[in-house]
Each structure stands twice: as structure tokens, then as C-alpha cells.
C-alpha positions in Angstrom: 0.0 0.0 0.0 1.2 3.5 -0.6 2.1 5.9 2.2 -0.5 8.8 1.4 0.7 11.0 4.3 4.2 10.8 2.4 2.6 11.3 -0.7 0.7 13.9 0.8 4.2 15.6 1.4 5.4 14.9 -1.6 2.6 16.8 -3.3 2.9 20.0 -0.9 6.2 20.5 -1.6 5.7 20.4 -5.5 2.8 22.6 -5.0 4.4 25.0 -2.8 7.9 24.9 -4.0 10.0 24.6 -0.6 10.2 21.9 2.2 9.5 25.1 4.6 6.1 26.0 2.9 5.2 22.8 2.3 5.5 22.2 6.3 3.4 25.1 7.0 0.3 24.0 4.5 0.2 20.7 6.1 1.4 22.0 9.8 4.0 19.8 10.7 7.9 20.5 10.5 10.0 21.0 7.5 12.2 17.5 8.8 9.0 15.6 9.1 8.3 16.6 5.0 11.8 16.3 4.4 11.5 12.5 6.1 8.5 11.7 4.3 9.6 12.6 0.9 13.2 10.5 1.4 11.2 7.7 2.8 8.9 7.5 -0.4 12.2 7.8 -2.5 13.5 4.7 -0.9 10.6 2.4 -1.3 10.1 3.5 -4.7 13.5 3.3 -5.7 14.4 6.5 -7.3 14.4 10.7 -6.7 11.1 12.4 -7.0 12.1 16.0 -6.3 15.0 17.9 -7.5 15.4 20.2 -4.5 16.0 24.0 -6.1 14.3 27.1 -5.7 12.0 26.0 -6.3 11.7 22.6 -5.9 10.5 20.4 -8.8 8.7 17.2 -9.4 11.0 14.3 -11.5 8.9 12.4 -13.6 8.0 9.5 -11.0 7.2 12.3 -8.6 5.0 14.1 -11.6 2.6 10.7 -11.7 2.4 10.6 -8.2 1.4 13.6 -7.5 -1.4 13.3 -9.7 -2.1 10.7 -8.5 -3.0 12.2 -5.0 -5.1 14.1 -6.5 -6.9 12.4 -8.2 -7.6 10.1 -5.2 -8.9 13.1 -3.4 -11.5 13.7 -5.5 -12.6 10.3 -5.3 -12.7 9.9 -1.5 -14.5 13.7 -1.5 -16.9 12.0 -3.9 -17.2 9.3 -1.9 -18.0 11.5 1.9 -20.5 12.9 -0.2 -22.1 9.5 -1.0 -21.6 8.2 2.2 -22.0 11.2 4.9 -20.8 8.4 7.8 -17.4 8.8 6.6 -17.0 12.7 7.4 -19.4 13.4 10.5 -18.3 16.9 10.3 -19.3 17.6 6.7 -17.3 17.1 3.8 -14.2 18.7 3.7 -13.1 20.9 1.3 -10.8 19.3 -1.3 -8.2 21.1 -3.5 -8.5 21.6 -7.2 -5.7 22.5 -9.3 -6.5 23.9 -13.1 -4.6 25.9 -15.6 -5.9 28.5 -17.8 -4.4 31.5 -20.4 -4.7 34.9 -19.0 -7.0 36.0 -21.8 -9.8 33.2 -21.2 -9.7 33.8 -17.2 -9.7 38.0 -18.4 -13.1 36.9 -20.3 -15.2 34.1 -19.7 -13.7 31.7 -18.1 -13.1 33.9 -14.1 -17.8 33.6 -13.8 -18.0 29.9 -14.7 -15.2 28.7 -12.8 -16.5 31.4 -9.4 -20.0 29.8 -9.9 -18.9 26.4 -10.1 -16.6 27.0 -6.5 -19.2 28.9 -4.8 -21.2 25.7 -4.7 -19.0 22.5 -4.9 -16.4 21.6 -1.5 -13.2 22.9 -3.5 -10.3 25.3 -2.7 -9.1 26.4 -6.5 -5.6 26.5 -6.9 -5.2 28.6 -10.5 -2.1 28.2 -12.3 -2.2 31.0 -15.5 0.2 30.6 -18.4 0.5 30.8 -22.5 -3.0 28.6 -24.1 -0.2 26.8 -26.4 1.7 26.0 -22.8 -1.1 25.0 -20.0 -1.0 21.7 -21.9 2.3 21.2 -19.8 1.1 21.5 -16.8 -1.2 18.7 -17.3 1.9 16.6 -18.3 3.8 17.4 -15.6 0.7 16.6 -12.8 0.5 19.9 -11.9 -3.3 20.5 -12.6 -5.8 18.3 -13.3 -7.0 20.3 -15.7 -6.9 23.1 -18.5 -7.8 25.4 -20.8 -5.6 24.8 -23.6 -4.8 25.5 -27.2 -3.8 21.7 -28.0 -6.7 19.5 -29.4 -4.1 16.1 -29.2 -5.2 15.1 -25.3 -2.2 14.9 -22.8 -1.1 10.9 -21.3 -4.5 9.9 -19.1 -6.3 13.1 -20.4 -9.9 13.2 -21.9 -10.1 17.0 -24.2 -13.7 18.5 -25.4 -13.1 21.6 -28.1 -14.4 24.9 -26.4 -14.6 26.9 -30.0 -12.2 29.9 -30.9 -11.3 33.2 -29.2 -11.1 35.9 -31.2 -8.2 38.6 -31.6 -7.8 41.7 -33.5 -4.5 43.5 -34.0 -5.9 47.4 -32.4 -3.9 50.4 -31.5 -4.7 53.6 -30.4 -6.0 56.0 -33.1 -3.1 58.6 -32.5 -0.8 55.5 -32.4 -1.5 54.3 -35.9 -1.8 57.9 -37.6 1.7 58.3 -36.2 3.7 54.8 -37.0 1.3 53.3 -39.5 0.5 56.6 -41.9 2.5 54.6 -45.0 0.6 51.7 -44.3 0.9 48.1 -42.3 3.4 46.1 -44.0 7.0 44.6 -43.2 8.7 47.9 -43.1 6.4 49.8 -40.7 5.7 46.7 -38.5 9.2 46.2 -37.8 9.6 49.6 -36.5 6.4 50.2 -34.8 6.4 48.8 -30.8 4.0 46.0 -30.1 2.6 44.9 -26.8 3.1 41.0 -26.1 2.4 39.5 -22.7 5.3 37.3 -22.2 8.5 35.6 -24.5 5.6 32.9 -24.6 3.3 35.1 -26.4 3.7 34.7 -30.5 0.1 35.7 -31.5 1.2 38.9 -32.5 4.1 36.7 -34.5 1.5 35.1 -35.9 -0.7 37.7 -36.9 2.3 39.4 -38.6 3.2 35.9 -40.5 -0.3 36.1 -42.0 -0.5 39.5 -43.4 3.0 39.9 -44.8 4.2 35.9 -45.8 7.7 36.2 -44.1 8.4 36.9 -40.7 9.2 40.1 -39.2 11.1 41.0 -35.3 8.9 43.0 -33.7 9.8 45.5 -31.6 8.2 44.4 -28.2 7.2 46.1 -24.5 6.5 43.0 -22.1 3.1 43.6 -20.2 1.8 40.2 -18.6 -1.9 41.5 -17.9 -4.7 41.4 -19.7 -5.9 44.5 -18.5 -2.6 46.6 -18.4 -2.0 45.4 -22.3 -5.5 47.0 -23.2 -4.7 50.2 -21.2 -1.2 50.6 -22.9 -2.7 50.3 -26.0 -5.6 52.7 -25.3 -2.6 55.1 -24.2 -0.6 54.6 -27.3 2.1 52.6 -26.2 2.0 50.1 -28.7 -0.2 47.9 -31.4 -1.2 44.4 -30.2 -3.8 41.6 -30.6 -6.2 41.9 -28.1 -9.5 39.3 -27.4 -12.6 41.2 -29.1 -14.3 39.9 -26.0 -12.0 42.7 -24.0 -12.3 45.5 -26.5 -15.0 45.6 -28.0 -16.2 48.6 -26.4 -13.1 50.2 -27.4 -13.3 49.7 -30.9 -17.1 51.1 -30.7 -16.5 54.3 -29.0 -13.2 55.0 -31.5 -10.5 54.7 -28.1 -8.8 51.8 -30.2 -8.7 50.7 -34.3 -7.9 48.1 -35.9 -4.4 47.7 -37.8 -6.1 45.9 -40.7 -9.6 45.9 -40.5 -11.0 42.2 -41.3 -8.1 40.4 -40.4 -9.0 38.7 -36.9 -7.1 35.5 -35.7 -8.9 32.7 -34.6 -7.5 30.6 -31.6 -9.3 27.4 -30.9 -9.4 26.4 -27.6 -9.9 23.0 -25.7 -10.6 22.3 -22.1 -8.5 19.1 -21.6 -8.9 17.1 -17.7 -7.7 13.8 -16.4 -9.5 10.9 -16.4 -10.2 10.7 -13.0 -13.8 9.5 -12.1 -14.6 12.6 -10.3 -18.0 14.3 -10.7 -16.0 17.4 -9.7 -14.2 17.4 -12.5 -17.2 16.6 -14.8 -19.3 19.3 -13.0 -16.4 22.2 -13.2 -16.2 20.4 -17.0 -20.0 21.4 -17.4 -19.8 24.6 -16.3 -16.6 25.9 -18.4 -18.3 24.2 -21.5 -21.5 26.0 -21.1 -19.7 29.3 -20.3 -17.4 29.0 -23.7 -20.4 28.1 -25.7 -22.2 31.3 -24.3 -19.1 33.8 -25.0 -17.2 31.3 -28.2 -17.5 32.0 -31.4 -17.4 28.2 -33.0 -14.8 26.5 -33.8 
């Protein structure tokens, strides 16, 4: 039988990064984690942590911490079945997920509130590229995503949740004053553009589209969604934006597009491991019905 309070460690201090914090989420001291965690190495016969700042999973250590999570659900599934087994309620049970910053900017922040305001959970939101969430649901990190990769991860199930839209936009004052000759090559290499991280290439994309080669962009770094649509209202610099987010914008005349008619389409898929869980098919439900409200289809 496996040693779930070591496992239990094991996960905390992937989770939180550190034998330290991981102590203080499950209140015990950093050398009972730090026993724990060797004690599991030694009956299963290899490293699961590379201890850093932080501290990561290895590959064994990956599946077994999803593993513990995915037996969580199951026995919170089960005290709900069966109230005898948790006389003083069902606890709450944690729930890790991943998402791109755009989505939870949108649509996806209501469904996944509504779903936790009623169902025992403690969300723990990870928020990184669409083309990258995918990752953490190799790695064990979440259980699942919202991510732009319709090929499911290792013990993942994936239902498509349509396309977000994106327009390239800038501030009116912006492109009368860098785009004047026109959007092509020349002017697009010179004019600065807003990405939200070195993981961001829609804006590389975009660009690939319209003139057939690519082009290096001059780039400011803004990792929000909102700060990126207030630097471009400001004139800071061009960028594709969700029409979800702007759309008021581009009513009122605060932002334009680069190229009018030339939106990019990015399909999106909500990908979760197959764990029996009616969590996970509930929180499933409710992010589905939310993208089919705010998606334009696929």
C-alpha cells in the first residue's frame, strides 16, 4: 500500500515549491516533510524532487502527485455519497486547473467562481500561455486546462471549447503616427508591439499572415490582460487583443484596428484527467456551457 501522508508531502512540496512551505500548508515540520519525501524515495527506488528554488517534481514524482489528486476527488466523492465517513461535513478538497490569461480576463473567471461557490473545493489557479497550459497537465501539476492543444495529454480526456477571437488594435493617435504609409513589413518592424510574455507569439502570428515572411517585432513586455488593453488605449503600442476585451473600445473609437477584417482565430480546448470525479465533470459542465455562451465556433 502507498504511504498517502508521504505522498501527501510529496505533493505540498511540489505545490508550494519549498520543504518550509510545504510544512506550514500541512502544519507539521520542514524534517517531518523532508522524512517523508526520502522515505517515499526509498521504497520506490528513485528521486522524486529535484530540491532547487523552487523545488520540482521528477517524472515519477510528476505521476504521483497526480495521482493524490486524483484520489482526493474520489474519497471527497465518496464522503459525499456516504456522509458516515465525514461526520463533520465534507471537507473541502483542492482543485488545481490551468488556464491562459485571456480566457480567465473573459469568460472563463464567472464559470469557474459559480462552479466553487457551490461544490467543496479550494481552487488553486495556475495562468500561463494557451499553447503551454497543456504542460502543466503533463507534468501533474493541474488536473485540468484550458488549452490551445486539441491532441489530449497521457490519461487526459479534451472536449473543443470553440475559438477566441483577436484583433490587432492600437490607439488612433498610435497608428496615424507609425502606420501613416501603411501596415506592411517595413512599418511593423519599426512600430512597438505589446506582447504579454516571451511565450506570447500571436502577435508573430498575426504578422506571419499578413505579410508571408516573418518580421522581429519590436516588443514592450506587459503580462496583464488588463494593463496590455490600457497601454494600448494610451498609445504605447499595437497588439492583438481578445474582441471579448475591446470591443467597447473599438465602438467608442479609443482603439482601431491595424487591418480591418483580419482577426485571428484561436481554438481552444478544455483538456482534464480521467479521474472519475463528478467534480471534475461538473467544473467540465460549467466551463463548456460558459465558452459556448461567449465562443465563437470553432
Amino acid at each position: 500500500m502507498l504511504d498517502y501522508a508521504a505522498l501527501a508531502a510529496l505533493a505540498a512540496v511540489v505545490r508550494e515549491g519549498s520543504f518550509d512551505r510545504a510544512a506550514r500548508a500541512l502544519h507539521v515540520t520542514p524534517s517531518a516533510v523532508s522524512q517523508r519525501v526520502r522515505l517515499l524515495e526509498e521504497r520506490v527506488g528513485c528521486a522524486l524532487v529535484v530540491r532547487g528554488q523552487p523545488c520540482r517534481a521528477t517524472e515519477t514524482g510528476r505521476r504521483l502527485c497526480q495521482h493524490v489528486d486524483r484520489v482526493r476527488l474520489l474519497e471527497q466523492d465518496l464522503q459525499g455519497t456516504l456522509p458516515a465517513l465525514a461526520p463533520e461535513g465534507v471537507a473541502r478538497v483542492a482543485l488545481p486547473v490551468a488556464v491562459n490569461a485571456d480566457s480567465l480576463a473573459t469568460w472563463f473567471a464567472p464559470a469557474l467562481a459559480r462552479f466553487a461557490a457551490n461544490a467543496p473545493v479550494l481552487v488553486e489557479l495556475a495562468v500561463d500561455d494557451q499553447d503551454h497550459t497543456t504542460e502543466w497537465l503533463r507534468s501533474g501539476a493541474v488536473l485540468a486546462a484550458v488549452t490551445g492543444t486539441a491532441r489530449p495529454a497521457a490519461g487526459c480526456s479534451v472536449r473543443p471549447l470553440g475559438a477566441m477571437r483577436y484583433v490587432a488594435a492600437a490607439s488612433p493617435a498610435f497608428v496615424k503616427r507609425h502606420f501613416a504609409a501603411g501596415v506592411g513589413a517595413g512599418t511593423l518592424a519599426r512600430a512597438p508591439s505589446l506582447v504579454f510574455n516571451t511565450k506570447d507569439e500571436l502577435q508573430d502570428r498575426w504578422v506571419r499572415r499578413l505579410c508571408h515572411r516573418h518580421v522581429e517585432l519590436p516588443r514592450h513586455t506587459l503580462p496583464s490582460p488588463q494593463a496590455f488593453v490600457t497601454a494600448a488605449v494610451a498609445g504605447m503600442g499595437w497588439g492583438l487583443q481578445p474582441l471579448a476585451l475591446v470591443a467597447p473600445l473599438l465602438a467608442d473609437g479609443a482603439l482601431v484596428e491595424l487591418v480591418p477584417g483580419t482577426p485571428l482565430d484561436v481554438p481552444l480546448h478544455w483538456q482534464h484527467a480521467r479521474a472519475a470525479s463528478a467534480l471534475l465533470d461538473g467544473l467540465g459542465r460549467e466551463v463548456a456551457a460558459a465558452a459556448r455562451a461567449a465562443r465563437r465556433p470553432a
